[in-house]
C-alpha positions in Angstrom: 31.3 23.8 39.0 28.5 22.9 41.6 25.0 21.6 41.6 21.7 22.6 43.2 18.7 20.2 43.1 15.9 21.2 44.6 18.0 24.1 46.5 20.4 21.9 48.1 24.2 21.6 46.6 25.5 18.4 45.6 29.7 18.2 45.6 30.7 14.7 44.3 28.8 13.2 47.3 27.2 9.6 46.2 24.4 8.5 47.8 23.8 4.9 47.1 20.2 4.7 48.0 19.2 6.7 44.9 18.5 5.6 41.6 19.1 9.1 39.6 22.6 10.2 39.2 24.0 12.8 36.9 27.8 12.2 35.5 30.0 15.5 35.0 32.7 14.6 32.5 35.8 17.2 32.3 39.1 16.1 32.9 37.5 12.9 34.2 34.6 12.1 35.2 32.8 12.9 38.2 29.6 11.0 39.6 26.9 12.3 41.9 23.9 10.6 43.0 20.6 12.5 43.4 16.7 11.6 44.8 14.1 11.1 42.1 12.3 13.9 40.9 14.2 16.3 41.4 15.2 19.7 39.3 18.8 20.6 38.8 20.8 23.1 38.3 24.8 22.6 37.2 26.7 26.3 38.0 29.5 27.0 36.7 32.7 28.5 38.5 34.4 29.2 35.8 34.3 30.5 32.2 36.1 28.7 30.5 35.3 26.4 27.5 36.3 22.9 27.3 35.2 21.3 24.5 35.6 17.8 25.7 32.8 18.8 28.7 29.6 16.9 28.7 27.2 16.6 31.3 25.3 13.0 31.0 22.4 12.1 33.3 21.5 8.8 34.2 18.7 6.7 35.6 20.1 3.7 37.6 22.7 2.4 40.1 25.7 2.7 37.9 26.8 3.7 34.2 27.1 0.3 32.9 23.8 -0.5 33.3 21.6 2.8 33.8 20.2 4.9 31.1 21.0 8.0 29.5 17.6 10.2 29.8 19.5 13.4 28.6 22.8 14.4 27.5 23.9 18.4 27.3 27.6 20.0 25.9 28.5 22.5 28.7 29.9 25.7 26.7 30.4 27.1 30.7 27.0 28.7 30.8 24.8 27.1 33.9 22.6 24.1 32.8 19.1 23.9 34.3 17.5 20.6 33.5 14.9 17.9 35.5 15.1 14.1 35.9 12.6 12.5 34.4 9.3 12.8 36.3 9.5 8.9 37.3 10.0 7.3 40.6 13.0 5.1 40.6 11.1 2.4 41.9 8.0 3.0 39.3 10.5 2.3 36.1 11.8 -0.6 38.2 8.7 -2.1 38.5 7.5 -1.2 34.9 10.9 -2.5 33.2 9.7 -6.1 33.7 7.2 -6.0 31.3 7.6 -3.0 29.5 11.2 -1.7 27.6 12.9 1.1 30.0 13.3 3.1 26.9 9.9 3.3 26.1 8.9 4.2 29.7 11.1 7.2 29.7 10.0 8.5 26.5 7.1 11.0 27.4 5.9 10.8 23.6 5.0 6.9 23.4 2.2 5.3 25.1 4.7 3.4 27.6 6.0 6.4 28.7 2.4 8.6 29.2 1.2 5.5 31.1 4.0 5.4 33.6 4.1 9.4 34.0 0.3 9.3 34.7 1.0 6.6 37.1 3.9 8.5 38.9 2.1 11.6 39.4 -1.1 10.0 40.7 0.7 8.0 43.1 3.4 10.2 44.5 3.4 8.8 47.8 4.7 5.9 45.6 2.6 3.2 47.5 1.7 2.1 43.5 5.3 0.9 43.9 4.2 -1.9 46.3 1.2 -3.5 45.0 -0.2 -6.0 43.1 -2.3 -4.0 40.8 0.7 -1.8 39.2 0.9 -3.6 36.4 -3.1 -3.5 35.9 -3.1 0.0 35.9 -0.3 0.3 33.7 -2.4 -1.6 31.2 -5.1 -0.1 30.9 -3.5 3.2 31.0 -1.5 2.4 27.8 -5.2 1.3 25.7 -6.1 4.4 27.6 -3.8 6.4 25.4 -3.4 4.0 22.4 -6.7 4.6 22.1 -6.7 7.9 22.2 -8.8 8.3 25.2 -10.6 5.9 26.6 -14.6 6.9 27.4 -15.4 9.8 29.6 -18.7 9.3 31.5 -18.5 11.8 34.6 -17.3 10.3 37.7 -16.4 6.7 35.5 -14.1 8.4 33.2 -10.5 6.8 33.0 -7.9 8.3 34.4 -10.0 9.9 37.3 -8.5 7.6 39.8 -6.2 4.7 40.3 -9.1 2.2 40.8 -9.4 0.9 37.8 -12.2 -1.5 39.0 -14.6 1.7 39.0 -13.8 3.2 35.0 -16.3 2.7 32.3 -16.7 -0.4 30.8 -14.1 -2.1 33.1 -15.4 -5.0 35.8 -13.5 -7.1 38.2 -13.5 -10.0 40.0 -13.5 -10.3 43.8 -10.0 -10.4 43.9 -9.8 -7.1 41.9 -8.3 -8.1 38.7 -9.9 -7.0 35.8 -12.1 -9.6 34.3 -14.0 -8.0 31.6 -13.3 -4.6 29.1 -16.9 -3.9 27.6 -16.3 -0.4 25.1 -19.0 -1.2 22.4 -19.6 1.6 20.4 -17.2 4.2 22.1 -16.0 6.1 18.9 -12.7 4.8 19.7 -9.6 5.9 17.7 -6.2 4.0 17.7 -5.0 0.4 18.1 -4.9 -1.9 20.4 -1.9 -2.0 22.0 0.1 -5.2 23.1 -0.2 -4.5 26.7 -3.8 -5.6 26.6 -2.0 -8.9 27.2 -1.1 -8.2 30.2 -4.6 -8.3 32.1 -3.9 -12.1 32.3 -7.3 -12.3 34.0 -9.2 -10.9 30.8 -12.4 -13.1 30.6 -13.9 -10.9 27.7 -13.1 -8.4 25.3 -15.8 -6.3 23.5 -14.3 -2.8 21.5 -17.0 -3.6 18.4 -18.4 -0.5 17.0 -15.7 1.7 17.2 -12.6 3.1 14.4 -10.2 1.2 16.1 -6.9 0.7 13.4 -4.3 -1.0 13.2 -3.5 -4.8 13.7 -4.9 -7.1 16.2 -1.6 -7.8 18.3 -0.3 -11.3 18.6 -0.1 -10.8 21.9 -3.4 -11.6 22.8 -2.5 -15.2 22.6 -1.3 -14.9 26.0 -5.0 -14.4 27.2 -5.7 -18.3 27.9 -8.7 -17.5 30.0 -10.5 -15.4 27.5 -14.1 -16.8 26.4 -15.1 -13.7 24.6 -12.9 -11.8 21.6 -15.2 -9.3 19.4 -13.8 -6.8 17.6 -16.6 -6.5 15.2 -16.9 -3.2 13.2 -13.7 -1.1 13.2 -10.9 -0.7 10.8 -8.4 -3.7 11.9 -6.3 -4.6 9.2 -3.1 -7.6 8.8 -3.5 -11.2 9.0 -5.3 -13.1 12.2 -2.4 -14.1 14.1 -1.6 -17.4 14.4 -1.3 -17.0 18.3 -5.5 -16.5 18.4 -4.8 -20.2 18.5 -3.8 -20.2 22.2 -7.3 -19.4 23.5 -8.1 -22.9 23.9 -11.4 -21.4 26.3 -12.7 -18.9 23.5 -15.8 -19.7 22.8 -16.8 -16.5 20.5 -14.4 -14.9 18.1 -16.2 -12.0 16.2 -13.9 -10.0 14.0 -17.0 -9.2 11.2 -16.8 -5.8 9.0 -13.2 -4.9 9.2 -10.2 -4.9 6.4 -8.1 -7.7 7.4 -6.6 -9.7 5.0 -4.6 -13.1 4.8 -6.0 -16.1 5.1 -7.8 -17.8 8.3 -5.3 -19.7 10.3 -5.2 -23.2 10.7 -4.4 -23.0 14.4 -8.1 -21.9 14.9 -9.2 -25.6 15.1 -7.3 -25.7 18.3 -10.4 -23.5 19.8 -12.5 -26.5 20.5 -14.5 -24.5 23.0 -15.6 -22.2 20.1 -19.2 -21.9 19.3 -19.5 -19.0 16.7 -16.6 -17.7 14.3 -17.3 -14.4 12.4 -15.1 -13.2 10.2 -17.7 -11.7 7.3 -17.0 -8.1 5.9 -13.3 -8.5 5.2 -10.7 -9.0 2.7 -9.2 -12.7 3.5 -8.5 -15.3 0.9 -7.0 -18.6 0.4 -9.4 -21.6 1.6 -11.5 -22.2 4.4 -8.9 -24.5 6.6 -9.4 -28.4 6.9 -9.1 -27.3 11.1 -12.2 -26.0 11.7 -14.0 -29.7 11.2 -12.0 -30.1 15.0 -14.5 -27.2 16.2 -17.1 -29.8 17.6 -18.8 -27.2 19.9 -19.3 -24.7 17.1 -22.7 -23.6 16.4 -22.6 -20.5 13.8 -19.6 -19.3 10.9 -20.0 -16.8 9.4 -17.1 -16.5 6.4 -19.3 -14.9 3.9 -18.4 -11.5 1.7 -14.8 -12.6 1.4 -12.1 -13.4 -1.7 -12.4 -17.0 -0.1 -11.4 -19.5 -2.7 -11.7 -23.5 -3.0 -14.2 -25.4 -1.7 -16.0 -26.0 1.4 -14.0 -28.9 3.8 -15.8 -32.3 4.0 -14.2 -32.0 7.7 -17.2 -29.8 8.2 -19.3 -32.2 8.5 -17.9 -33.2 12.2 -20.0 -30.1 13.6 -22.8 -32.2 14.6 -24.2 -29.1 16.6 -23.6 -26.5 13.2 -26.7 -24.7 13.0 -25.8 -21.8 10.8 -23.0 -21.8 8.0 -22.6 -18.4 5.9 -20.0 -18.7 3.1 -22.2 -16.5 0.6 -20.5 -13.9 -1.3 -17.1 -15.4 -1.7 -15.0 -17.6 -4.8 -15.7 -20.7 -3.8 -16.6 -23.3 -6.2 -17.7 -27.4 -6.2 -21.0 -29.1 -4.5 -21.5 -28.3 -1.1 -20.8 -31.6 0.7 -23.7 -33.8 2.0 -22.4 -34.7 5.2 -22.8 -30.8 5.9 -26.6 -31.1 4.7 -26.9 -34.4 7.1 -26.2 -32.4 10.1 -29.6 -32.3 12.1 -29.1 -29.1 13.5 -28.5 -27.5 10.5 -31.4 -24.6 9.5 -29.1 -21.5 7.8 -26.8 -22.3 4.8 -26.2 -19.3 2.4 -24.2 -19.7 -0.8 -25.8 -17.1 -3.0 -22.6 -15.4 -4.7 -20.2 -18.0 -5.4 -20.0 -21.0 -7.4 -21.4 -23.4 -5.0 -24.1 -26.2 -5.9 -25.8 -28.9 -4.0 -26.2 -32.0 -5.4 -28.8 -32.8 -7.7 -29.9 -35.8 -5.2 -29.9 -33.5 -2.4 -33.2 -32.1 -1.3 -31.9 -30.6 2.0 -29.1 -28.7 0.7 -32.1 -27.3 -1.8 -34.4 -26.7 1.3 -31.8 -24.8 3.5 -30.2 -22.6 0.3 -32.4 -19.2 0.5 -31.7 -15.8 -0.6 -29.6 -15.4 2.2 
């Protein structure tokens, strides 16, 4: 046998600089090294059959390690097959934050992210700078969410600047700061790689159909300020890991299906200012936590299956202005250290079995249709 890639013949000639290899196994095994990219073609010189031939080809420095992108049983006929469409030095990169399996598989998000990547960069400079993994990012909630906007020259995808898509801003250094999609008629979910735009100071998809769950991973995001997710179709629990935004200071997550109860680890937010999680299906009782949340200024809890009764630790939100619990199962008098807060002017309870005190006048006042 022989093999032509790209019109020149390989014979058992390794090439250590390469990354792609193929491995001819008949009779032993046979190795040959090959550039990336590349299309092959094995010919036979002979027409036999061996049944005990298999032609295996590999992505890496060596077979302990690499992995197998295709495999073929050579009945003697010739075999015409491509590597993978992937610099070497692409899936190199990419495998530290991404699995190599999922890279090489053209059908998952990982894998249409890096191909984009590969083909737009062919001079493989993308290889070499800082902002690889920030373009592999965004092209993953590119096609997790099944195509991000397309506004003319600010579409995504039309260039490797990401700095210049729709809805995407950066800093002076380049990094992207800030994803702003509101109302986008996005499809999909958000996928995990999201976390890695370490530099993420807000995140605004509201108003789209957005699925699935809100990924854990976004607990990595220590400098975001700003999480809304308000109107789509999220569903799951809140991850406890939205406790590791210790400078989120606006979590909206209003009029979507998720369930579970709210996580005590959000009173480790203690920059937050307004909570929203109205419109959903979570239960259990409103955590003792949130009385930690001494910067908070509006929650919004109401049309829930909350349960219980409202915390006496609310009544450590000396700057609470507005507190919306209406339209859930809670029961018992609604405390009066809540109704001594001065900056108090909103509270709704209409819907549950709430009650203020018969002695207390403000809680009477501030109770309105609401």
């Amino acid at each position: 046998w022989e093999v032509h890639c790209d019109g020149i013949e390989y014979l058992y000639s390794p090439s250590l600089g390469y990354r792609e290899f193929l491995s001819i196994d008949v009779f032993g095994s046979q190795t040959i090294f090959v550039e990336p990219r590349v299309s092959c073609q094995v010919i036979s010189r002979t027409k036999f059959y061996f049944s005990d031939t298999k032609i295996s080809v590999y992505h890496g420095m060596n077979k302990d390690t690499a992995i197998i992108v295709q495999e073929y049983e050579w009945l003697s006929d010739d075999i015409d097959f491509e590597f993978p469409v992937l610099s070497a030095c692409l899936l190199e990169e990419l495998s530290t934050v991404a699995d190599s399996n999922d890279i090489l598989d053209s059908t998952s998000i990982q894998g249409q992210a890096a191909a984009w990547i590969d083909v737009e960069s062919s001079d493989l400079s993308l290889c070499n700078t800082e902002f690889l993994i920030q373009l592999y990012a965004l092209a993953t909630i590119n096609f997790s969410l099944d195509g991000a906007p397309q506004k003319n020259e600010l579409s995504w995808l039309s260039s490797t600047n990401s700095c210049k898509w729709s809805g995407i801003f950066c800093d002076s250094a380049g990094s992207v700061s800030v994803i702003f999609l509101v109302d986008e008629n996005l499809k999909g979910a958000i996928p995990s790689e999201i976390s890695l735009l370490v530099d993420l100071d807000v995140i605004n998809l509201s108003l789209n159909e957005i699925a699935g769950t809100i990924p854990p991973d976004l607990g990595n995001l220590t400098k975001l300020t700003d999480l809304s997710l308000l109107g789509n179709a999220l569903s799951g629990s809140l991850p406890i890991e939205l406790g590791n935004l210790i400078n989120l200071k606006t979590l909206e997550l209003s009029d979507n299906v998720i369930n579970g109860t709210i996580p005590a680890q959000i009173g480790n937010l203690l920059q937050l200012t307004a909570f929203a999680t109205s419109g959903n299906d979570l239960s259990g009782s409103i955590p003792t936590t949130v009385g930690n949340l001494h910067n908070m200024n509006s929650i919004y809890f109401h049309d829930n299956d909350l349960t219980g009764t409202i915390p006496t630790d609310l009544a450590n939100l000396e700057n609470l202005e507005n507190l919306k619990v209406n339209g859930n199962h809670l029961t018992g008098f609604v405390p009066q250290g809540i109704t001594s807060i001065e900056s108090l002017n909103k509270l709704c309870i209409k819907g549950t079995n709430l009650t203020c005190y018969e002695d207390d006048l403000v809680c009477m006042s501030l109770v309105g249709d609401c």
